[in-house]
C-alpha positions as CSV (number, residue, x, y, z in Angstrom):
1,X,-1.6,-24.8,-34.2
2,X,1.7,-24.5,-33.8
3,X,4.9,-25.4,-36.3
4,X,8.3,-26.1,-34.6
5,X,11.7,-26.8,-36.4
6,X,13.8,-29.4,-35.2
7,X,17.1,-31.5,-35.6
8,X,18.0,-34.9,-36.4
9,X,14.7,-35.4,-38.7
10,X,16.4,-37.8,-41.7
11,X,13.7,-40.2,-43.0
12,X,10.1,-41.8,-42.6
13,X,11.1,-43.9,-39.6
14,X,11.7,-40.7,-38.0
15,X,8.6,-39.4,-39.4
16,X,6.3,-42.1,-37.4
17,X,8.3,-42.3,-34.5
18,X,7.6,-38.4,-33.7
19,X,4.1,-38.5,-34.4
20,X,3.6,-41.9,-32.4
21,X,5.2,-40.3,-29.3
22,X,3.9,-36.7,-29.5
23,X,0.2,-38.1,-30.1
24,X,0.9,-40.2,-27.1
25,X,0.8,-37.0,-25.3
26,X,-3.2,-36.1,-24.4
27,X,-4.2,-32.8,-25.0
28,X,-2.3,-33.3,-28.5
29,X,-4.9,-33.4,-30.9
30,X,-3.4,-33.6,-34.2
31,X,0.6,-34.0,-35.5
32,X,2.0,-33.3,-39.1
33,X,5.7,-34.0,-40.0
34,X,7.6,-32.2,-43.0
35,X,10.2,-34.4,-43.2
36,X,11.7,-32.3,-46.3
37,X,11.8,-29.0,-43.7
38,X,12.1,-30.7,-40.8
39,X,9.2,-29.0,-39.1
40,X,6.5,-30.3,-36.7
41,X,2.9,-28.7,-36.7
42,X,1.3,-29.8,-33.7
43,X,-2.6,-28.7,-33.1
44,X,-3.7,-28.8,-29.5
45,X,-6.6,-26.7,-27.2
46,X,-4.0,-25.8,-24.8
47,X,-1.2,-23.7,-25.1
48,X,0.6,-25.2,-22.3
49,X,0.8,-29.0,-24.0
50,X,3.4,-26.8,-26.5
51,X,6.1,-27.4,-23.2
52,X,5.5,-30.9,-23.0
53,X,5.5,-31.7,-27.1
54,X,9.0,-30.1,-26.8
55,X,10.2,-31.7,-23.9
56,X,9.1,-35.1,-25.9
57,X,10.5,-34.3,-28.7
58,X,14.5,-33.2,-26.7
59,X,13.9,-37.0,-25.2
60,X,13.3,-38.9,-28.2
61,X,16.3,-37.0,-30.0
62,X,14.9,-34.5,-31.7
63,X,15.5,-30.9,-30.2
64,X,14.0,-27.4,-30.8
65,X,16.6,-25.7,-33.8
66,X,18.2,-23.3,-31.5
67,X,18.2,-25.7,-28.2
68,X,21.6,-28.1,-27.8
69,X,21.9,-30.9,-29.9
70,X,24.0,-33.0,-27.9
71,X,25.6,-36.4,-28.4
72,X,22.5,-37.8,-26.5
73,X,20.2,-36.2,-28.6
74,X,22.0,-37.4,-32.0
75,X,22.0,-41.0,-30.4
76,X,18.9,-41.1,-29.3
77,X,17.3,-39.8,-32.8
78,X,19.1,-42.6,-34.4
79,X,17.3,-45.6,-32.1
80,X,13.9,-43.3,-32.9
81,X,14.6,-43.8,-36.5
82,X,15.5,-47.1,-36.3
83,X,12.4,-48.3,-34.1
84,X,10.4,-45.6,-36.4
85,X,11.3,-47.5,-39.4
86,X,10.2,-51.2,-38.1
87,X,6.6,-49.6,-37.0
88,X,6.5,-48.8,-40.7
89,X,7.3,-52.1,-41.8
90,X,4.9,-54.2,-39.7
């Protein structure tokens, strides 16, 4: 199990929207979001999936704390949100 901190969390669209796409990924096994923290917990077999969960996460928006946060990033989070939030509401 691993727990990584990220950017551009801000509400329960983005919430789904991370764990939809990261569970997409196979070898991902299980996915919890603290919203509050902005931390993701991801529980996998394989060590190496860890690479591709955070490459995932860069491309929908939401980046590794520490890793650039660009303009792309903060635009991208936003249409995550967004699309997270309809998911949630159908």
């Amino acid at each position: 199990m691993e727990t990584i901190e990220i950017v551009n969390l801000k509400c329960g669209g983005c919430v789904n929207t991370v764990k939809k796409g990261l569970l997409s990924i196979e070898g991902v096994n299980e996915v919890e979001v603290d919203l509050e923290n902005s931390k993701v917990t991801v529980r996998t077999e394989d060590e190496q999936i860890l690479v591709k969960v955070k490459e995932k996460l860069s491309k929908m928006g939401y980046p590794e704390i520490g890793h650039a946060n660009t303009v792309i990033h903060k635009a991208k989070s936003f249409v995550s949100c967004a699309s997270g939030k309809i998911t949630s509401e159908t």
